[in-house]
N, C-alpha and C positions, 0 to 999 in steps of 0.2 A: 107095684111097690116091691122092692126088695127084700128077701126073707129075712126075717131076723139072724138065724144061723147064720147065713153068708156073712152078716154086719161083726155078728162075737166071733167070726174065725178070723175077719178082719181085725178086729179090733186086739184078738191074743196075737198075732203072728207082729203085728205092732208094740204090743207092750212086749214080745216077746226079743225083738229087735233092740228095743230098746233098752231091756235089760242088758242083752250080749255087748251093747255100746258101751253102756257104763259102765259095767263092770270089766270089758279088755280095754279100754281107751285108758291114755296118758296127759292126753291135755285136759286142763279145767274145764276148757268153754265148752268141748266136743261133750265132755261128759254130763255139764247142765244140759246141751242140746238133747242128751239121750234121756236125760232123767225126765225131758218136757214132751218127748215123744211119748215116755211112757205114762205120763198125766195125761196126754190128747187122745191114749186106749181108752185108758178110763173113762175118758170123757163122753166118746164114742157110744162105748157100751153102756152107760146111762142113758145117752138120746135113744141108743138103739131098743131098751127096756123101756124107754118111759113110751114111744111111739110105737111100739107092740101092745102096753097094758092100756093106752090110750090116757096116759097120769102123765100130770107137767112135773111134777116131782125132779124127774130126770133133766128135765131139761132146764128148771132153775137152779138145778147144783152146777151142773156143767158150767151155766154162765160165768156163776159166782167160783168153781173154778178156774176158769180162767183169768179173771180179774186177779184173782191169788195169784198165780202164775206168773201174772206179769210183773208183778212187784216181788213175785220171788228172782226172779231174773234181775232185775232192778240192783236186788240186794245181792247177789251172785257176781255179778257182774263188776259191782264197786269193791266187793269182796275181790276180784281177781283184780283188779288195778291195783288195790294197795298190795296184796300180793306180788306182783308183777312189780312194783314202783320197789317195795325191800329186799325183793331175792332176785330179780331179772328175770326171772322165769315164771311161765305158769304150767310146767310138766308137776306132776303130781307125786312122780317120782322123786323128786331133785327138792321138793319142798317138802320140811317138816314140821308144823308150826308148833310142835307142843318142843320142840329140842330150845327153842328161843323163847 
């Protein structure tokens, strides 16, 4: 079995990544991708908790996050097409939606 620490340094050097994503990245999708990386640390390190204290805890939130997730993407997603469909772009730069 693999230790826990290995699993939580894995799981920050991910959510870690995935912060540096979203927050330097300019396109919408790249940045939903970072922001879902950084919910799959999360996620990670609740399995990795609940499989060390030996409590499913963890690993019914993970699920039930992810199912979140998917439907946040869902809604992301429709959000950058109509976006995309008004301005021709989805650079984050170039779009402001509170000036309209």
């Amino acid at each position: 079995m693999i230790d826990p620490a290995w699993v939580s340094g894995l799981a920050a050097i991910l959510f870690i990544i995935g912060l540096w994503g979203a927050l330097s990245r300019k396109n919408a999708i790249v940045v939903l991708m970072c922001i879902e990386l950084m919910l799959n640390a999360v996620n990670l390190q609740f399995v990795a908790a609940a499989t060390h204290w030996g409590d499913v805890n963890g690993w019914v939130y993970a699920v039930f996050a992810i199912a979140i997730a998917a439907a946040e993407v869902a809604i992301g997603l429709a959000i950058f097409l109509s976006m995309y469909n008004q301005h021709e772009t989805i650079s984050l730069d170039e779009v402001n939606l509170l000036k309209n």
